[in-house]
N, CA and C atoms as an extended XYZ file, in Angstrom:
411
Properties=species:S:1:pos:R:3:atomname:S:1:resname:S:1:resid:I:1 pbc="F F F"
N        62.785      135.171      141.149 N   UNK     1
C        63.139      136.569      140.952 CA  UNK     1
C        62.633      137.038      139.582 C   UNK     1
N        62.150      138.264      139.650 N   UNK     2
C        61.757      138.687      138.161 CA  UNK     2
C        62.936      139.574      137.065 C   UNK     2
N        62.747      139.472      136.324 N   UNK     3
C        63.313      139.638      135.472 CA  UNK     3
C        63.307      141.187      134.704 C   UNK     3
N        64.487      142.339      134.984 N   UNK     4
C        64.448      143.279      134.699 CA  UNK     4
C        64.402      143.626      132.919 C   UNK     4
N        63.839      143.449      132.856 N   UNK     5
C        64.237      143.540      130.611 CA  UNK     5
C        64.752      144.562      130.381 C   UNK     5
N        63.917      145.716      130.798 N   UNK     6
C        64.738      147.172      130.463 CA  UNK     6
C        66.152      147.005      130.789 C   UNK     6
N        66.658      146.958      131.892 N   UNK     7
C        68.206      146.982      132.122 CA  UNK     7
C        68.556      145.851      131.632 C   UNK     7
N        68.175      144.609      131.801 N   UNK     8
C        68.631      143.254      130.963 CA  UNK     8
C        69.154      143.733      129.485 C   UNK     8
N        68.227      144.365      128.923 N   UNK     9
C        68.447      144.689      127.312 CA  UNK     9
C        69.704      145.645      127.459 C   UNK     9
N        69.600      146.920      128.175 N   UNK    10
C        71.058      147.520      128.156 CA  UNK    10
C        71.881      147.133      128.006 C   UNK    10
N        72.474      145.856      129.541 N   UNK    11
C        73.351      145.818      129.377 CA  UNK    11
C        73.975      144.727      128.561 C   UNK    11
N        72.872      143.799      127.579 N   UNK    12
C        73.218      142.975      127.022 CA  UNK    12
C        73.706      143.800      125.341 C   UNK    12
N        73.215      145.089      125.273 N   UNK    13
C        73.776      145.757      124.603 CA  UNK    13
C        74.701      146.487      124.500 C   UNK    13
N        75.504      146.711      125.524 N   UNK    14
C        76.385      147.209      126.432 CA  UNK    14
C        77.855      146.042      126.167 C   UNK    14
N        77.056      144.664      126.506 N   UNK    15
C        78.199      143.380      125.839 CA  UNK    15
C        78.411      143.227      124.585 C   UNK    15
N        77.244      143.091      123.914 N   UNK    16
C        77.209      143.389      122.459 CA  UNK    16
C        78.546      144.586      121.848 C   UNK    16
N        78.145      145.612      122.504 N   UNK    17
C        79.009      147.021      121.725 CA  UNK    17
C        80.385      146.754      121.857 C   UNK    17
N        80.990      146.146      123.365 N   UNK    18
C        82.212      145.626      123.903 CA  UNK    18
C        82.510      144.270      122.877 C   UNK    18
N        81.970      143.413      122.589 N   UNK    19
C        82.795      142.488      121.994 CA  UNK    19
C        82.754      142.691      120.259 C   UNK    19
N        81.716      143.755      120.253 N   UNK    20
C        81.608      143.869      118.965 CA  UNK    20
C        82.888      145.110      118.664 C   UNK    20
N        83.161      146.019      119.467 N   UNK    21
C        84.542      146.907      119.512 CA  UNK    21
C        85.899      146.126      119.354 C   UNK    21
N        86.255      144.705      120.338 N   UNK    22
C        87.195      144.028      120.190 CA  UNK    22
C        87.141      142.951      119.234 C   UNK    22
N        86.291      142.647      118.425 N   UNK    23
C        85.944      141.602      117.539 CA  UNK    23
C        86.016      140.293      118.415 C   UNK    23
N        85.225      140.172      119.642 N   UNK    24
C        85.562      138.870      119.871 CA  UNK    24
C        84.375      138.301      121.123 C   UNK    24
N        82.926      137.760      120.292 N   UNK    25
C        82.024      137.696      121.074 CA  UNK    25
C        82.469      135.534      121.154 C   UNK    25
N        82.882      135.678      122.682 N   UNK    26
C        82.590      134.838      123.249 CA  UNK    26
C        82.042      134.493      124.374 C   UNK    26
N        82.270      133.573      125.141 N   UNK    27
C        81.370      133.228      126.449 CA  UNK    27
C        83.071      133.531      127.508 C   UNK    27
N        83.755      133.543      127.469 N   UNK    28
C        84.868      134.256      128.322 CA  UNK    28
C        84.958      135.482      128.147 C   UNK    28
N        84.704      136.075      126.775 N   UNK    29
C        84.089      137.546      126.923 CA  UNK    29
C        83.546      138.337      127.794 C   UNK    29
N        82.134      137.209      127.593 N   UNK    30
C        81.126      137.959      128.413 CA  UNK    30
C        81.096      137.801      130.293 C   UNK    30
N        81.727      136.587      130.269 N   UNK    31
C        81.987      136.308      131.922 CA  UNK    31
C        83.337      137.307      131.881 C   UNK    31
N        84.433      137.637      131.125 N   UNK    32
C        85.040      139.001      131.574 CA  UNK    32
C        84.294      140.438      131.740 C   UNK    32
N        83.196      140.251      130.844 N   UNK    33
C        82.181      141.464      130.895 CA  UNK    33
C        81.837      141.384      132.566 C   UNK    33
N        80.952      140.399      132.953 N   UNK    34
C        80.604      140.689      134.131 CA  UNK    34
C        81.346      140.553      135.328 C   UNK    34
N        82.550      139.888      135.208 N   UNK    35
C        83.540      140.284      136.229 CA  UNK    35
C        83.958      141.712      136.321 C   UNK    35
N        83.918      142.466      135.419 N   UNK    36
C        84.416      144.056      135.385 CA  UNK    36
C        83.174      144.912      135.524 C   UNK    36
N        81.973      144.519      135.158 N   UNK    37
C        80.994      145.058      135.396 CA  UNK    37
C        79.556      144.742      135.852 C   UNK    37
N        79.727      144.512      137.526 N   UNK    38
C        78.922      144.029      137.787 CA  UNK    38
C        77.494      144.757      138.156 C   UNK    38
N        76.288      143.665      138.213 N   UNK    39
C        74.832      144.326      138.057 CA  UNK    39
C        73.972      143.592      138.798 C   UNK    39
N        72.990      144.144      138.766 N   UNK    40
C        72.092      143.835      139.746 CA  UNK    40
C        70.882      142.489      139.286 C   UNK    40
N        71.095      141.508      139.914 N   UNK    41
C        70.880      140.635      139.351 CA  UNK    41
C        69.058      140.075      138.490 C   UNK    41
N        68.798      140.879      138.802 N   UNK    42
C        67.195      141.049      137.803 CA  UNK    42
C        67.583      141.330      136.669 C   UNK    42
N        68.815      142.279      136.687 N   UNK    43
C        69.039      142.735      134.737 CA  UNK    43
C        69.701      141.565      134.551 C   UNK    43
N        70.397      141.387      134.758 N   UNK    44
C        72.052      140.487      134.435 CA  UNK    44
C        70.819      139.281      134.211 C   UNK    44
N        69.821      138.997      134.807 N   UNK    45
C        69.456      137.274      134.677 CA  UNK    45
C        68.959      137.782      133.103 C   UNK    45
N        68.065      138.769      132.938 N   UNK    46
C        67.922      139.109      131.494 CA  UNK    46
C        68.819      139.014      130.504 C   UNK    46
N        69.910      139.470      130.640 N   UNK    47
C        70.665      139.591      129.980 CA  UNK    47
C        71.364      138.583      129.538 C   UNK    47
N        71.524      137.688      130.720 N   UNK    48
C        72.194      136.231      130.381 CA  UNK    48
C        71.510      135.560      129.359 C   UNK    48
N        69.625      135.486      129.683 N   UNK    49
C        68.985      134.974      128.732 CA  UNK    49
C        69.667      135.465      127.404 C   UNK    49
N        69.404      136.466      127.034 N   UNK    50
C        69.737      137.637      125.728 CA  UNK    50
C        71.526      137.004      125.151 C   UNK    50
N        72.504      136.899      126.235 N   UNK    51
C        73.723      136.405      125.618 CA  UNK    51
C        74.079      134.852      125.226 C   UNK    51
N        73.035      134.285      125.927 N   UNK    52
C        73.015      132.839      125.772 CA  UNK    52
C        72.358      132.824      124.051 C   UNK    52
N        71.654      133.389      123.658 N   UNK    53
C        70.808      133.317      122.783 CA  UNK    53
C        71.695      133.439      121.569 C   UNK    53
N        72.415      134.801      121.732 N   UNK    54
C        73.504      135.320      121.389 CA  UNK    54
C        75.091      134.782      120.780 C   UNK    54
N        75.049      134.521      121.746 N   UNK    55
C        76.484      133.353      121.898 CA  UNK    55
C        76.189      131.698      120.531 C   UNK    55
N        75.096      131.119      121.051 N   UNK    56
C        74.507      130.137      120.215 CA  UNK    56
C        74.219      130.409      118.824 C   UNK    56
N        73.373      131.560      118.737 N   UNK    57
C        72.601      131.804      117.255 CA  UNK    57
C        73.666      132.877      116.744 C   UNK    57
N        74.357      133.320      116.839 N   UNK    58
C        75.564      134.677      116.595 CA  UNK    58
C        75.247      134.770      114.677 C   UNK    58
N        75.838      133.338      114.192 N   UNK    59
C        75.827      133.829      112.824 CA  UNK    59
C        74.518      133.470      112.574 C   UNK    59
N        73.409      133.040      112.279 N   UNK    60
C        72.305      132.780      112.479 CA  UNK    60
C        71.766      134.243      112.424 C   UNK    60
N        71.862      134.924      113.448 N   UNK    61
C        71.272      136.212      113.644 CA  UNK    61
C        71.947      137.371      112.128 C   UNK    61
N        73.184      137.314      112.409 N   UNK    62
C        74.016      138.272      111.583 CA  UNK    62
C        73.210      137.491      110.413 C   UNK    62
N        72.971      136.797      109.752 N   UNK    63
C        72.698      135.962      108.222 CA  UNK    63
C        71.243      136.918      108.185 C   UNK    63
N        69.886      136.760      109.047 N   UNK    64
C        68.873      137.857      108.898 CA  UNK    64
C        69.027      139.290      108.841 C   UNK    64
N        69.975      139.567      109.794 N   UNK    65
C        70.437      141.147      109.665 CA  UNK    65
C        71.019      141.463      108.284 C   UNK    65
N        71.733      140.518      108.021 N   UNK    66
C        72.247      140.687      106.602 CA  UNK    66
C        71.653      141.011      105.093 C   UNK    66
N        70.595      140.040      105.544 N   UNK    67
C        69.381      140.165      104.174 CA  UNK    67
C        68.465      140.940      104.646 C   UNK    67
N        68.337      141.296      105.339 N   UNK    68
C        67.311      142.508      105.979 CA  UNK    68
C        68.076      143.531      105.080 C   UNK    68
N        69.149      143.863      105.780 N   UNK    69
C        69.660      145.277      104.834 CA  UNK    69
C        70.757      145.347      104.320 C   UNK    69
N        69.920      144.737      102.803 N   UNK    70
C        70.479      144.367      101.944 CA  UNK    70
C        71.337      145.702      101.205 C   UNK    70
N        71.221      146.466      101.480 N   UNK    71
C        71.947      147.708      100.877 CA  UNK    71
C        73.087      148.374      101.952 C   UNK    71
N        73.260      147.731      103.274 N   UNK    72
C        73.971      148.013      104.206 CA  UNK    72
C        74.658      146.710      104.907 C   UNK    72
N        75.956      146.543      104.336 N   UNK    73
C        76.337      145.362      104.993 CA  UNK    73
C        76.513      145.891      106.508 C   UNK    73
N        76.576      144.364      107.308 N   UNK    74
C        76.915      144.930      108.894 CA  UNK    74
C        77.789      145.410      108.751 C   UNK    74
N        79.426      145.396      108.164 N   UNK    75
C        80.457      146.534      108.801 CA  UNK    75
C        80.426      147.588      108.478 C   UNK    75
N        79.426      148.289      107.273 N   UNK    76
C        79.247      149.353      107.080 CA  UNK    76
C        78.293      149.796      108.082 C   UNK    76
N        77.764      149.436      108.693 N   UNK    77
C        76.810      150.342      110.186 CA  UNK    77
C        77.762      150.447      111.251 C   UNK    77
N        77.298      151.592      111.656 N   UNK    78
C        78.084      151.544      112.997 CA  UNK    78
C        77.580      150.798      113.851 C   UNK    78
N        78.763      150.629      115.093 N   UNK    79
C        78.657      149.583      115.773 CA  UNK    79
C        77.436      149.723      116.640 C   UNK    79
N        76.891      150.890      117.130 N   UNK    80
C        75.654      150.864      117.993 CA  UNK    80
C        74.813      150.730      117.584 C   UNK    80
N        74.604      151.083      116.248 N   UNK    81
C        73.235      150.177      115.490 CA  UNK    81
C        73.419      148.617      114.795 C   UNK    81
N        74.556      148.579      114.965 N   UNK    82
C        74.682      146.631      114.712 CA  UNK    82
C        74.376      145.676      116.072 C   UNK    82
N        74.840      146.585      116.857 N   UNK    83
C        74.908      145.769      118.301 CA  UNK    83
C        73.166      146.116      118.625 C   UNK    83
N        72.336      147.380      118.417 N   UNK    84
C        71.272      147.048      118.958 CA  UNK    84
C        70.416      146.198      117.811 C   UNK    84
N        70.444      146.115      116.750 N   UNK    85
C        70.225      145.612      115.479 CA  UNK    85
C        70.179      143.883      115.782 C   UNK    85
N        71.260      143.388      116.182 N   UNK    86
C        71.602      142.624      116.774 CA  UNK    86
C        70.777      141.939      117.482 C   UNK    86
N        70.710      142.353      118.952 N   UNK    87
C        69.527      141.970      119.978 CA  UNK    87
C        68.629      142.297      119.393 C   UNK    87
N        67.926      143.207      118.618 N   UNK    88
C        66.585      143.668      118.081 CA  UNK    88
C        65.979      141.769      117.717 C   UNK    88
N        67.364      141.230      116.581 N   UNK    89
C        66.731      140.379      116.101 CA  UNK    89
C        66.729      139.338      117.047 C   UNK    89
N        67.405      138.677      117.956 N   UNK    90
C        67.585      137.982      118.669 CA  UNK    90
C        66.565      138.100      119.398 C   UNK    90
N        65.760      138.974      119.950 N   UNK    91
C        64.156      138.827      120.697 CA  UNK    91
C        63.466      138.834      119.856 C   UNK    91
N        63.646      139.262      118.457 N   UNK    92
C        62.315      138.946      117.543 CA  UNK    92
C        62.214      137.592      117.029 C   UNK    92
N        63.665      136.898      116.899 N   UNK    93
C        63.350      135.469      116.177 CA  UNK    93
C        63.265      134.499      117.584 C   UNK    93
N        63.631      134.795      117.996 N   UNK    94
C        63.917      133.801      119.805 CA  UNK    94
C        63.396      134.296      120.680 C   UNK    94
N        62.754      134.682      121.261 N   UNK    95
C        62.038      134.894      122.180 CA  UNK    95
C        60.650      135.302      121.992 C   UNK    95
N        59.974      134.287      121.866 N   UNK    96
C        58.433      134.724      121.188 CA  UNK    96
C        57.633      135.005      122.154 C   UNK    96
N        57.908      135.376      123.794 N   UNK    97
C        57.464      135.499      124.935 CA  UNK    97
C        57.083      137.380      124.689 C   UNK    97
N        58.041      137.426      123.881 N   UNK    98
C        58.218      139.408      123.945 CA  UNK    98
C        57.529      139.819      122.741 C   UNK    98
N        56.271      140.773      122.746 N   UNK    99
C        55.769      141.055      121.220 CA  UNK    99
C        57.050      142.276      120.483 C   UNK    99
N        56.850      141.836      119.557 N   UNK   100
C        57.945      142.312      118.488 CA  UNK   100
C        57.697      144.017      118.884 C   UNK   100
N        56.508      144.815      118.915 N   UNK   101
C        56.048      146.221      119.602 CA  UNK   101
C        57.409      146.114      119.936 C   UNK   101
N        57.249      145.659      121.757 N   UNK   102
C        58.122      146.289      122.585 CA  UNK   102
C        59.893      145.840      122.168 C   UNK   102
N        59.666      144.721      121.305 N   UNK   103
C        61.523      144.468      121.145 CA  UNK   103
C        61.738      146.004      120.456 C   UNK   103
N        60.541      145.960      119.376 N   UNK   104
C        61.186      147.656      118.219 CA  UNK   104
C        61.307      148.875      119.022 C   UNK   104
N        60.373      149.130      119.909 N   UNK   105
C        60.305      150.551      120.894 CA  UNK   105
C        61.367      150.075      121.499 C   UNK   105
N        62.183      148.655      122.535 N   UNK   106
C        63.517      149.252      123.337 CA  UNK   106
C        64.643      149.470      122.450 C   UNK   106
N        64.746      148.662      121.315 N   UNK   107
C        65.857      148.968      120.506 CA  UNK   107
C        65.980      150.385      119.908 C   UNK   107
N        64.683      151.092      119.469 N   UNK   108
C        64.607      152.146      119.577 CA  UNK   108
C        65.165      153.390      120.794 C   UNK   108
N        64.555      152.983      121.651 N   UNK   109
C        65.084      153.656      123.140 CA  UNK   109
C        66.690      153.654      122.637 C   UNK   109
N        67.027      152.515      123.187 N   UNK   110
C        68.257      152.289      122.682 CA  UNK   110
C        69.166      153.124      121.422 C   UNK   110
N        69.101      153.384      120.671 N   UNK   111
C        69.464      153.784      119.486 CA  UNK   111
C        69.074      155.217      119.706 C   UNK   111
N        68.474      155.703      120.297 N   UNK   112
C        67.932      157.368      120.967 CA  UNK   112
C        69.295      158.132      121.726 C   UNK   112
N        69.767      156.968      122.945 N   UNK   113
C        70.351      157.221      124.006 CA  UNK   113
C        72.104      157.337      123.611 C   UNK   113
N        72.205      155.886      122.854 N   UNK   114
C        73.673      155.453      122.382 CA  UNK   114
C        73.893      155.848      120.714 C   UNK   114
N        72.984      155.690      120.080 N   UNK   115
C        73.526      155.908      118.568 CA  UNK   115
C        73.737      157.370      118.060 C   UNK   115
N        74.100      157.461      117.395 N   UNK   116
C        73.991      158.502      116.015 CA  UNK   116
C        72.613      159.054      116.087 C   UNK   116
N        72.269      160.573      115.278 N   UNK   117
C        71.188      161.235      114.996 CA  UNK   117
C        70.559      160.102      114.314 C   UNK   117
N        70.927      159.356      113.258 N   UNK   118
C        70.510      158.530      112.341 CA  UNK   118
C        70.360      157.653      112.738 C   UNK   118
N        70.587      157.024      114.125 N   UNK   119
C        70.240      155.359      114.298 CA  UNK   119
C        68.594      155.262      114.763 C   UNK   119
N        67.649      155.828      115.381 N   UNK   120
C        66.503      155.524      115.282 CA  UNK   120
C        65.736      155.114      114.071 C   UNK   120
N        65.813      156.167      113.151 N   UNK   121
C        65.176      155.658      111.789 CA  UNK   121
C        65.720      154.371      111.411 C   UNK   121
N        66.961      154.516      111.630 N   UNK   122
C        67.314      152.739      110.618 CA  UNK   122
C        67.457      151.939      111.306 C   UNK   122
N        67.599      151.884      112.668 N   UNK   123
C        67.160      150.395      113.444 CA  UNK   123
C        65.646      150.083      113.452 C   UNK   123
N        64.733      151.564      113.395 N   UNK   124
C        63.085      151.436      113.496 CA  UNK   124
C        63.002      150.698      112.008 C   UNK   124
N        63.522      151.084      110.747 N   UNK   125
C        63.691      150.628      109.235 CA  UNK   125
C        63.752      149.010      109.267 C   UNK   125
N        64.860      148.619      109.695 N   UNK   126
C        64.916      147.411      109.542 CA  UNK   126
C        64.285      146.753      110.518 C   UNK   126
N        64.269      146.803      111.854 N   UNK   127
C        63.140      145.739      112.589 CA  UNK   127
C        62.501      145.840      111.908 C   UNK   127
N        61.669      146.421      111.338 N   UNK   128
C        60.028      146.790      110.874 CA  UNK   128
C        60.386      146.309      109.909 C   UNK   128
N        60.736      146.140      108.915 N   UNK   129
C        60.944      145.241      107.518 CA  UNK   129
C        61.022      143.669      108.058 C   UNK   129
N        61.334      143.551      109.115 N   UNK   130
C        61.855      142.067      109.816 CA  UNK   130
C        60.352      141.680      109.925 C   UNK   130
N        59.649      142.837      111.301 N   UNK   131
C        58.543      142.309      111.856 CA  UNK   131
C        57.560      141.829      110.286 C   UNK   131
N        57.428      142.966      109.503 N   UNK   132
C        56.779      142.615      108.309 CA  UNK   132
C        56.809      141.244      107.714 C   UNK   132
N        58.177      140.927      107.344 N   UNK   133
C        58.265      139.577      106.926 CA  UNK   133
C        57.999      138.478      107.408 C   UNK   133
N        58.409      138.834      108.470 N   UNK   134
C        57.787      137.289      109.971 CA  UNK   134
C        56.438      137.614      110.263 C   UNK   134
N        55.554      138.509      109.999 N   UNK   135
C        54.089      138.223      109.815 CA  UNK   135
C        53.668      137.755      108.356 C   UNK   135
N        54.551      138.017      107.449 N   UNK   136
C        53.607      137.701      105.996 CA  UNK   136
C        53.990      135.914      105.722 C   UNK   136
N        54.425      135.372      106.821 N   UNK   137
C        55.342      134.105      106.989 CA  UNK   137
C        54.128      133.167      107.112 C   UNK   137
């Protein structure tokens, strides 16, 4: 079966925003996530990839987001640009199958649809400071 990314990424951002609202990203979380909200299984297999990744690397990820923006700790962002911020980095450091382009344009999408007037520029801000650094690497 192939693998929906566009909706994969939603709704793995969608889990993201939910456990990041209750403070509590676990793997019973997210199997309560998809017991309450179920999907069609091309996204959801995406997505699993995306929470598995997630679940494992959690502080790992938050530690790059962190020094990325360095003038914005994560609890000072709102939550829809932490949560897409989040996955942004999680396909840019882990999944080297996806060019960094399309991780920045869906997180973008993303941040269009769900964030603030202000979340495009500063999720486009910091991937792009990310992608920068992981090429000058």
């Amino acid at each position: 079966m192939v693998e929906n990314r566009r909706g994969g990424r939603e709704l793995a951002f969608q889990i993201l925003y939910h456990t990041d609202r209750i403070g509590s990203l676990t793997p019973e979380e997210v199997e309560r996530y998809w017991r309450l909200h179920p999907a069609s299984e091309s996204s959801k297999k995406f997505a699993d990839r995306l929470m598995a990744i997630m679940l494992e690397k959690n502080r790992q990820i938050n530690d790059i987001l962190t020094e990325a923006s360095a003038s914005w700790s994560l609890e000072r962002m709102d939550s829809v640009s932490r949560s897409i911020l989040r996955l942004g980095v999680c396909e840019m450091y882990f999944l080297p199958d996806i060019p960094p382009a399309v991780t920045m344009d869906e997180a973008i999408r993303l941040a269009k649809r769900y964030g603030p007037e202000n979340a495009p520029g500063f999720v486009n801000g910091i991937l792009d400071r990310l992608h920068q650094e992981k090429m000058a690497v």
